[in-house]
Each structure stands twice: as structure tokens, then as C-alpha cells.
C-alpha positions as CSV (number, residue, x, y, z in Angstrom):
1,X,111.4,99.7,67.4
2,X,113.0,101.8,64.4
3,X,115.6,99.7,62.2
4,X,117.2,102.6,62.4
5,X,118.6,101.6,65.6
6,X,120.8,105.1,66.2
7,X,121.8,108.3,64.1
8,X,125.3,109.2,65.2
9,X,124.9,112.9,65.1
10,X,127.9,114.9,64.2
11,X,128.6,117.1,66.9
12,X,128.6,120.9,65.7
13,X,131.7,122.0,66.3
14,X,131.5,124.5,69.1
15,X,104.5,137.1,36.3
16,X,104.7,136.6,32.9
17,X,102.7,136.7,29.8
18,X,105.9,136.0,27.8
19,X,107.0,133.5,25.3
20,X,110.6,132.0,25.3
21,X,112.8,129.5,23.1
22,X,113.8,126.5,25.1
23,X,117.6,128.4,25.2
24,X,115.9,131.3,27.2
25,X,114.2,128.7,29.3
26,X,117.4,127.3,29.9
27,X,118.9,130.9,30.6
28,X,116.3,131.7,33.1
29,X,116.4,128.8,34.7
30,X,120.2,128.5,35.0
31,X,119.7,132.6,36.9
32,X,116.9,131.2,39.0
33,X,118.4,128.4,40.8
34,X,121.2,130.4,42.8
35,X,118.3,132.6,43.8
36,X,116.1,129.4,44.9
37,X,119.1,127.8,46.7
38,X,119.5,131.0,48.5
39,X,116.1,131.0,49.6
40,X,116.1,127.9,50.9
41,X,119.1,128.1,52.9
42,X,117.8,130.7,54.5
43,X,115.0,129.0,55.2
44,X,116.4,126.1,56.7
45,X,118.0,129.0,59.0
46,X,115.1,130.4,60.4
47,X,113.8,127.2,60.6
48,X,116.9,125.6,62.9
49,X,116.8,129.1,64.7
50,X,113.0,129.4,65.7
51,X,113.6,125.7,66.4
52,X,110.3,124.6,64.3
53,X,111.7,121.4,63.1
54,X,114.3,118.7,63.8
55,X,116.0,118.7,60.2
56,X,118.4,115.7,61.8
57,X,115.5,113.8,62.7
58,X,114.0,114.2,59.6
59,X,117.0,113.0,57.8
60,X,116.5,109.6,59.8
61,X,112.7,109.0,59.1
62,X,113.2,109.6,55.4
63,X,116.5,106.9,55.7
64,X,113.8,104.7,57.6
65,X,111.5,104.9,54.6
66,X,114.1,103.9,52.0
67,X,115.0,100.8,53.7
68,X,114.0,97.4,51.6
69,X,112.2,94.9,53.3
70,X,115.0,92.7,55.5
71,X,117.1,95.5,55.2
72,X,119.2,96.8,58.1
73,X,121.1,99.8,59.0
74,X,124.9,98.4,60.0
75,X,126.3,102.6,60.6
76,X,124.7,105.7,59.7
77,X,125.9,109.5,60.3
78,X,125.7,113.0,59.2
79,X,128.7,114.8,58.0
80,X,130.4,117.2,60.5
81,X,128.9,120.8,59.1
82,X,131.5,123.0,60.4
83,X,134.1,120.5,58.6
84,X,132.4,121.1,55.4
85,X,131.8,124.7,55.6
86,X,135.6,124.9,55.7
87,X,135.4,122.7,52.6
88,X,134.0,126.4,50.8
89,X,136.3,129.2,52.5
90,X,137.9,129.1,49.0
91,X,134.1,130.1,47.5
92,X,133.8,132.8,50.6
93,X,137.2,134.6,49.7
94,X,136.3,134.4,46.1
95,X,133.2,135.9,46.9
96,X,134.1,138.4,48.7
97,X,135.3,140.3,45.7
98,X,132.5,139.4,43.4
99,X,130.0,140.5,45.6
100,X,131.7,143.7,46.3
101,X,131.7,144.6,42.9
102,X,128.5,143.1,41.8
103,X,127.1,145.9,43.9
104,X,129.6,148.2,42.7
105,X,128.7,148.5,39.1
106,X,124.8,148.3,39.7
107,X,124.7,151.4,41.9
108,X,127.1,153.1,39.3
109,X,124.9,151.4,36.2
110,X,121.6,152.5,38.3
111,X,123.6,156.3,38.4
112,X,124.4,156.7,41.9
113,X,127.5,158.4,41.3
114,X,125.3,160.9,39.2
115,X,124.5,164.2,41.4
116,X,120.9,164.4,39.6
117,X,120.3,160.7,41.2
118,X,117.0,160.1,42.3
119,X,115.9,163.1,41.0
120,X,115.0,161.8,37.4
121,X,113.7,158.1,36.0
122,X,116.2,155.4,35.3
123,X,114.2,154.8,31.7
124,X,114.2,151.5,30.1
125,X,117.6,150.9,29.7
126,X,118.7,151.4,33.0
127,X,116.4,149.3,34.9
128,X,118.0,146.8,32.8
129,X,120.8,147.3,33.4
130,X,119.8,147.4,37.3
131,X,118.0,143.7,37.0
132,X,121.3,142.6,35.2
133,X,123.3,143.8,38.2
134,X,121.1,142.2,40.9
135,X,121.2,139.1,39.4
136,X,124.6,139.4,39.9
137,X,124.5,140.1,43.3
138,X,122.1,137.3,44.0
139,X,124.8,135.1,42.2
140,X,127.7,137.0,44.7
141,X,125.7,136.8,47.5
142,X,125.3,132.6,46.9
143,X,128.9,132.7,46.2
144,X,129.8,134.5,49.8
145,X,127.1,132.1,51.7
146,X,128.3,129.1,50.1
147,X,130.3,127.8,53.6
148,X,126.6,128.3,55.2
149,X,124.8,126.5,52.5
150,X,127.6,123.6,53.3
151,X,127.4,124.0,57.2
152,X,123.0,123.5,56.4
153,X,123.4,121.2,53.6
154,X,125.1,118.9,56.0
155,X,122.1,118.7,58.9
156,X,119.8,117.6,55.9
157,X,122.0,114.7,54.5
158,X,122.9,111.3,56.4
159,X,125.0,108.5,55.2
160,X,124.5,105.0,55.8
161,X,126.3,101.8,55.0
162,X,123.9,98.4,55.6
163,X,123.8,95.0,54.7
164,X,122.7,95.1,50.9
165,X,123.9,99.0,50.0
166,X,126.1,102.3,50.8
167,X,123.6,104.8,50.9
168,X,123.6,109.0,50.7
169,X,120.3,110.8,51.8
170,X,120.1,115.0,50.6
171,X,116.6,116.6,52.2
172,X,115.7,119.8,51.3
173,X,114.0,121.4,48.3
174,X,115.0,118.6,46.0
175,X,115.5,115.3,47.6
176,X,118.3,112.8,46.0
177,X,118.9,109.5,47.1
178,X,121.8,107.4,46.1
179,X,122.7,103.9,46.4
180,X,125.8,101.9,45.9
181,X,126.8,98.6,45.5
182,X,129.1,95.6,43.9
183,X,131.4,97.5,41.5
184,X,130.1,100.9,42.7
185,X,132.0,100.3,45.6
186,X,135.4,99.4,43.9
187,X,137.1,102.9,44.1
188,X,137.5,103.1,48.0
189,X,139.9,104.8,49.5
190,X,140.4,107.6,52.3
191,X,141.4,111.3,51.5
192,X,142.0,114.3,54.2
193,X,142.0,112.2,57.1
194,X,143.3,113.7,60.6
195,X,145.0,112.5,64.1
196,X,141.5,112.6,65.2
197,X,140.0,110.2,63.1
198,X,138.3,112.3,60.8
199,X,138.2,112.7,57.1
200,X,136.1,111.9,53.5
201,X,136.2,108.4,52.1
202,X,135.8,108.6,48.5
203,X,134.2,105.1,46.7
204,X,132.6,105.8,43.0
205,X,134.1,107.4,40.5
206,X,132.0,108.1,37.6
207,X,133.8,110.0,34.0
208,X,131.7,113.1,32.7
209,X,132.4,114.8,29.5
210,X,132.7,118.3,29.3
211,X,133.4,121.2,26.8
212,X,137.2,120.7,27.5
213,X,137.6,117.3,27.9
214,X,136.5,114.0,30.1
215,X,136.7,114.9,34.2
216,X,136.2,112.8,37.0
217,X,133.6,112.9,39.3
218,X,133.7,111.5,42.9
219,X,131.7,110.3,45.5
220,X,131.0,109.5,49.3
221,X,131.1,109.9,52.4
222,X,132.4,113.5,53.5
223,X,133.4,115.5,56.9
224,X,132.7,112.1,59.2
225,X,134.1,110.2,62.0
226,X,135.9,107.4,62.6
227,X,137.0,107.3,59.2
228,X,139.0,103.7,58.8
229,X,136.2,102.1,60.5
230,X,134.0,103.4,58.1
231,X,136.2,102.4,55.2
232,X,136.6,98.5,57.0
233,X,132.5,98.2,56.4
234,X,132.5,99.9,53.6
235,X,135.2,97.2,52.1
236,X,133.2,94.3,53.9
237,X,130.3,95.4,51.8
238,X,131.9,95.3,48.4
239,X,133.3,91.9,49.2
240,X,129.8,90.7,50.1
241,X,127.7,92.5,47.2
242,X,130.5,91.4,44.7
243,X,130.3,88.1,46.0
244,X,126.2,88.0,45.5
245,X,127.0,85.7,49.3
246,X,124.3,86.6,51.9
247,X,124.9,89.2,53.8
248,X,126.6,88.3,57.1
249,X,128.4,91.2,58.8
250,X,130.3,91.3,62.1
């Protein structure tokens, strides 16, 4: 039988022959990825709407596979995705705008407004001023999808707390898997919780340095259920792995 002895599901609330410096690469790559995550959200769309493949299920075989030998799974569960598509209205709104005139200025840079358009060649210069206008609308459009890329980023990840480690598992075109323990853990405390027992529980917080100064980055467990009992193992654990006492847990 599968260590993973059950996945509390959150319910779903109802080319080129061209040379570059490594600073173009960087450019290029940096205009690239929106594009790639938009492609493979949509993907994982048509792939939950044909109903090809059980993306929770494969959430759980890949947590199966990162378990150590002797290791077991005390609470594992996938983030509500309606609660953290809400997370992004603030992206949506924001987007809404951007995207608008994103296509705005490319049908005006591509001469639309011209009464001779489509009667004539663009030239050069304004195809590239076309391709620089798309790839602002591929930049809008991720902006304005964000709360979808949230509501499918959730069905590929899974959290799990067990008897050596806090875990977070993100399928999908690049897999990450992250694992906490002892001091890791130290930071724990619950944010956004409701009357319903719902909310994020933030336990690492790891300094970054930026152009304007250090910033904080957090992380755990967002958009679940039964939030304080989450945060009572979660505690239990640090006590444990701090401890370097073998792992009993009630």
C-alpha cells in the first residue's frame, strides 16, 4: 500500500542562424518565458478539460517518489485553487489595462488607423515595431491570465509535512521540490486565516538583495485547510528536527 496513505484534495470551489552576447541571451530569454508559461497553462487546460490526465494524482506519485527510505507522510494537501486565484485579482485589474493598450499601440504602430492599411508593405521598420508590440501583448495577456495560472498552478503542487521534513512539490514544465527542516522551520506563524479554518502559514524566511535594497522573501503553505492544525504539526516538527530526537509524532 502507498505511504502516501491519502491526498486531501482541496475541493474546487464551486529559427535562427544568429549570434548573441550573453546580455541578449538574457534579453531573449527574460521575453520567452511569459510566452512559455502561457503555453503551458494552457496546456494544462486542455489537458484538465479533455480529461487526459489526473494532474492531482500526479502530484501524489511524484510526492511518493521523493519520500526517503523510513519516511512517512503525517498530512499532505493541495492548496485551494480558487483561493489563490483570488490571491492575483490585483494582476487581473492591472492587466486589464495593459493588455488593452498593448494592442492599442500595435494596431496603430502596424498602421491600422492609416486608410491606405493593408494596401501597402509594413517595411522593416514596422514589422518591428509589430514584433515589439506582440511581445507586449504576450506579456499583457500573462498579466490578465495570471489568476488562471494560480487556479492551475495549484492542481500541480501538494504540500506535505512528515516525520523528518516540511515539504512543497510544483509539477509542470519545471519541477521544484523543496524541503524544510530544524531552523528552516523557526519563522512559523499563520497569516489570512478565516472563520472557516482556512488560511496560508508562512515558516521560512529567507533575505534577498535587490537593486533597492535587502527584501524578504517568504514561504509555505498557501490557500489550505485546517490551518492551526497544520501549524500544531508543523511546530511538532521543528521541535523534533531541532531536537535531532527520533521522530515520534501523535
Amino acid at each position: 500500500m502507498s505511504r502516501v496513505s491519502s491526498l486531501s484534495r482541496a475541493s474546487h470551489e464551486s529559427w535562427r542562424p544568429l549570434h548573441f552576447q550573453n546580455s541578449d541571451r538574457s534579453s531573449i530569454r527574460d521575453v520567452a518565458e511569459p510566452l512559455l508559461d502561457l503555453i503551458s497553462e494552457i496546456s494544462d487546460l486542455f489537458i484538465i478539460m479533455i480529461g487526459q490526465q489526473n494532474i492531482s494524482g500526479r502530484t501524489e506519485r511524484i510526492l511518493e517518489t521523493e519520500l526517503r527510505p523510513g519516511e512517512h507522510v503525517l498530512w499532505c494537501q493541495q492548496p485551494l485553487p480558487a483561493a489563490m486565484a483570488r490571491k492575483e485579482s490585483g494582476g487581473f485589474l492591472f492587466g486589464i489595462p495593459f493588455f488593452a493598450f498593448a494592442v492599442f499601440w500595435t494596431y496603430a504602430a502596424a498602421g491600422g488607423f492609416d486608410h491606405s492599411f493593408g494596401q501597402k508593405s509594413l517595411g522593416g521598420i514596422g514589422w518591428f515595431f509589430v514584433l515589439w508590440g506582440c511581445m507586449f501583448i504576450a506579456f499583457g495577456a500573462r498579466i490578465l491570465l495570471s489568476p488562471l495560472g494560480a487556479y492551475l498552478k495549484a492542481l500541480r503542487t501538494v504540500y506535505a509535512i512528515t516525520d523528518q521534513r516540511a515539504i512543497i512539490i510544483t509539477a509542470g514544465r519545471k519541477q521544484t521540490v523543496f524541503s524544510f527542516v530544524d531552523q528552516q522551520l523557526i519563522e512559523i506563524h499563520r497569516v489570512h486565516a478565516d472563520d472557516k479554518g482556512r488560511g496560508d502559514i508562512v515558516f521560512h524566511r529567507q533575505v534577498q538583495s535587490g537593486r533597492r535594497g535587502d527584501y524578504y522573501y517568504e514561504t509555505g503553505f498557501a490557500a489550505i485547510e485546517n490551518v492551526r492544525e497544520v501549524e500544531d504539526k508543523l511546530r511538532e516538527l521543528h521541535r523534533m528536527t531541532a531536537n535531532n530526537k527520533p521522530q515520534q509524532f501523535s
